[in-house]
C-alpha positions in Angstrom: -60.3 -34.7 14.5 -58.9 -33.8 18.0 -56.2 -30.5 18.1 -53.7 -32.6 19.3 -54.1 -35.5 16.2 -54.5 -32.2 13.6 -51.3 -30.6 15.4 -49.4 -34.4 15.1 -50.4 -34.4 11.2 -49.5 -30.8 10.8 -46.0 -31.5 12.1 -45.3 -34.8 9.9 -46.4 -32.4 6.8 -43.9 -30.0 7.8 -41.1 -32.5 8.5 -42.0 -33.8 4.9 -41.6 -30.4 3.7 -38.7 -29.3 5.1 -36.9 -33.1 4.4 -37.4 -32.0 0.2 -36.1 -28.7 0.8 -32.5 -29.7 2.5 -32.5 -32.3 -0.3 -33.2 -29.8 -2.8 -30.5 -27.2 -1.0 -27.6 -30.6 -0.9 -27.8 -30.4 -4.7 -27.3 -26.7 -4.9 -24.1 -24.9 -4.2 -23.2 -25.3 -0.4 -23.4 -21.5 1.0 -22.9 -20.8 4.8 -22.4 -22.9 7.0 -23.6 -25.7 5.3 -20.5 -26.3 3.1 -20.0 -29.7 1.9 -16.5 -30.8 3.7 -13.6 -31.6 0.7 -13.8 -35.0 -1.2 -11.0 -36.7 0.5 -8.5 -38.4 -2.3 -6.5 -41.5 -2.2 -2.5 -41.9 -1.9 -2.4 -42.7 -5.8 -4.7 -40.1 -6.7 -2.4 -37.2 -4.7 0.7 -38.9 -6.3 -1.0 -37.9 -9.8 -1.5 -35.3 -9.3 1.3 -33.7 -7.9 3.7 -35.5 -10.6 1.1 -34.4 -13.4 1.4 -30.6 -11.9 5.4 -31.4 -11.6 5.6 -31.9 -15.2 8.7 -34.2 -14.6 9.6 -36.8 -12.2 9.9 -36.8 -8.6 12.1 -38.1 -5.7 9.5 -39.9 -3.3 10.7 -37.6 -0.5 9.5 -34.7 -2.8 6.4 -36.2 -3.6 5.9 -36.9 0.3 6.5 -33.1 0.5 4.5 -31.6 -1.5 1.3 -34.3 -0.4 1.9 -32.3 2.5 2.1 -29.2 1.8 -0.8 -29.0 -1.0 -3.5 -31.5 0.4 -2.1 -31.9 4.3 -1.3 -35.8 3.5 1.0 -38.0 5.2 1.6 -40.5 2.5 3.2 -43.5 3.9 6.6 -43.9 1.8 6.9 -47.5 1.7 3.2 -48.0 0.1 3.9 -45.3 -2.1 6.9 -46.6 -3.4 5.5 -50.0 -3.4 2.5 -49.1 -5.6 4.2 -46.8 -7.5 7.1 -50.1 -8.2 4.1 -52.1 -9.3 2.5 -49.6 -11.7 5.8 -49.0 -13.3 5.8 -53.2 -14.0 2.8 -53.7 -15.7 3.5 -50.2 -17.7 0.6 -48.6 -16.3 1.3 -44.7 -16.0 3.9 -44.4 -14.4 7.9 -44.8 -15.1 11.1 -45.0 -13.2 13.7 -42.7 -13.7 16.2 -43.5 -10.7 16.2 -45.1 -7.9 13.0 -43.9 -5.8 12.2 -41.0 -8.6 8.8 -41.6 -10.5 7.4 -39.5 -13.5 3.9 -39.7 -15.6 4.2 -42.1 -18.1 4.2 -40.5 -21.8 1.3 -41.6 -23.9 
C-alpha cells in the first residue's frame, strides 16, 4: 500500500471515529459552546402554560403579555383567541370566563 492510499484510509478511520464521539457528546449534557439552542414551543403550548402558572384566568392582552415577557413570543391575538374559542366548544381544557378571558379547565 502507497503512503498516500494508507494516509486516505487513515483519515476515513478518523472521520469514523470522531463522527461516534459527537454523537456520543449530542446525547450528553451540552457544555460549552456546544449548547443545544431551546426547544421552541407552540402558541397553544405558551398559552398553557402561562394560564396553568396564572392559576386563574387571563385577559388575552395579559396572556399576550406575559408570552412576551417569559418566552419572547409574539402571539398573534386573533389565532389565539380563535383557538382558544374552539377549545372552549368542544370542552377541551379550556373555559371562558368573559369576554376574551380564558382559564384552565377544572378536571
Amino acid at each position: 500500500m502507497e503512503l498516500t492510499e494508507w494516509a486516505k484510509l487513515q483519515e476515513e478511520l478518523l472521520k469514523a471515529q470522531l463522527g461516534v464521539i459527537r454523537g456520543y457528546l449530542r446525547n450528553e449534557e451540552p457544555s460549552g459552546r456546544e449548547r443545544k439552542a431551546p426547544q421552541r414551543k407552540s402558541q397553544m403550548s405558551i398559552v398553557t402554560d402561562i394560564l396553568s402558572s396564572a392559576g386563574m384566568p387571563l385577559h388575552v392582552s395579559e396572556i399576550m403579555r406575559q408570552a412576551k415577557e417569559q418566552y419572547s413570543a409574539s402571539l398573534d391575538r386573533e389565532s389565539v383567541v380563535s383557538a382558544l374559542t374552539k377549545k372552549v366548544r368542544k370542552g377541551v381544557a379550556f373555559v371562558r370566563t368573559g369576554p376574551n378571558t380564558f382559564g384552565i379547565k377544572n378536571r
